[in-house]
N, C-alpha and C positions, 0 to 999 in steps of 0.2 A: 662478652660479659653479659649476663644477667641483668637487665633493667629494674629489678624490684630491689627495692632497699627493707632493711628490716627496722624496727623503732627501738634495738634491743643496744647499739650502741653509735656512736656517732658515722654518718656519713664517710668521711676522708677515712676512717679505720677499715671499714666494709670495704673501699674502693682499694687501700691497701695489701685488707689479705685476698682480692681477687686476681692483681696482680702478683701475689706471693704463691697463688694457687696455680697461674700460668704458666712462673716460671717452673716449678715443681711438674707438670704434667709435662714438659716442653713445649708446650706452645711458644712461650718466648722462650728463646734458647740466649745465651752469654753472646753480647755483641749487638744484640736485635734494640731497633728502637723501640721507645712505649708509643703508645698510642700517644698522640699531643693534646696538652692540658687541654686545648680550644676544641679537640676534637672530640673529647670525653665529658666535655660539659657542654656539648651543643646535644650529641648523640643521648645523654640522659636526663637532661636539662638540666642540671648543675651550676651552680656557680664557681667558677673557674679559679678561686681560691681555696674550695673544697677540692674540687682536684689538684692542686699543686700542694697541698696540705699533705693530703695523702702519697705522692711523691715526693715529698720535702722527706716524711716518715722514710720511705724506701732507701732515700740519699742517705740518711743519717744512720742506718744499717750498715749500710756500703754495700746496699744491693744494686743501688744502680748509680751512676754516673752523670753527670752533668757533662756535657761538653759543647762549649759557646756557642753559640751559633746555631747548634742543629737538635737540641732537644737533648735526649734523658734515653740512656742504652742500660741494658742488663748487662753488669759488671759481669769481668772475668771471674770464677768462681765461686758467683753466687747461688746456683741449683746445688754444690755440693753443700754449699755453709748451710744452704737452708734444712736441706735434708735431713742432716745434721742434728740442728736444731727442734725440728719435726718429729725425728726419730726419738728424742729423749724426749719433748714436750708428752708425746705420745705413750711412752712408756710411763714417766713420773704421772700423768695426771688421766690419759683414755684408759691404759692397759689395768689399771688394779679394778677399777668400775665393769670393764666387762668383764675379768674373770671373776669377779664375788658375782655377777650375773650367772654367768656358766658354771659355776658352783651351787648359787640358788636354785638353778631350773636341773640342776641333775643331769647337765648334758655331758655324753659322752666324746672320747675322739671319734670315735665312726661318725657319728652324729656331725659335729662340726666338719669334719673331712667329706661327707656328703657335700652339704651345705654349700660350705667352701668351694668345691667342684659344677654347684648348681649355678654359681654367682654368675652374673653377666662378665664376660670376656674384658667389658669396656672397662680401663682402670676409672673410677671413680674421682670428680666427676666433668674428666674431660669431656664427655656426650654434650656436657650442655653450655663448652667455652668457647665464642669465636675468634676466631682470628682480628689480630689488635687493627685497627685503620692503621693508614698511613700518619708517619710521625711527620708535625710540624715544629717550630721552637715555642715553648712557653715563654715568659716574659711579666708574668703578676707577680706580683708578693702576697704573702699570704694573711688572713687575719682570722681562717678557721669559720667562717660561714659557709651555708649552703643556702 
């Protein structure tokens, strides 16, 4: 995961859609542990109720699981639901903004199917997501600081 935070919406959100972006590329795949709340707020210096915030979010999706003891897995069926979800978010609110783009600029299908062809191989933007640490168990409650 990317160490830079942005100021444009809160911490636990950011750390959320990055685990939502991991499970979507597979990096974590259904079954896999998270990274441990202790281990994601030492690695970015965080306060360990921002990160269990932003995993509390995760829980409350049912994208990921609680299980006593040993920490926080990627629920059974969670890369499809998100997909899912992706896909229509993507259509209702990416897809109309960039075709009245490709409208405005006059581009053609040749054009785009170049393009398209020219792109980097890497799907986007696994290039730049590490592999989670080892999972420990959390154990804070939260109260949404950083």
């Amino acid at each position: 995961m990317d160490p830079q935070w942005e100021n444009s919406q809160p911490i636990y959100r950011q750390l959320r859609d990055r685990v939502v972006a991991m499970i979507l590329e597979g990096v974590l795949k259904e079954g896999d542990p998270l990274p441990s709340v202790r281990n994601v707020a030492a690695d970015f210096r965080l306060n360990p109720l921002t990160v269990l915030k932003g995993y509390q979010q995760l829980v409350d999706e049912q994208l990921v699981e609680k299980r006593r003891g040993l920490g926080m897995f990627v629920s059974s069926g969670a890369r499809k639901a998100l997909m899912k979800d992706e896909r229509q978010r993507f259509l209702e609110d990416e897809w109309p903004k960039i075709y009245a783009t490709i409208q405005r600029l006059g581009l053609t299908q040749d054009e785009l199917q170049r393009a398209a062809a020219a792109a980097p191989a890497v799907p986007w933007p696994a290039a730049n997501v590490a592999s989670p640490p080892a999972n420990t168990s959390p154990g804070e409650d939260d109260d949404g600081s950083h």
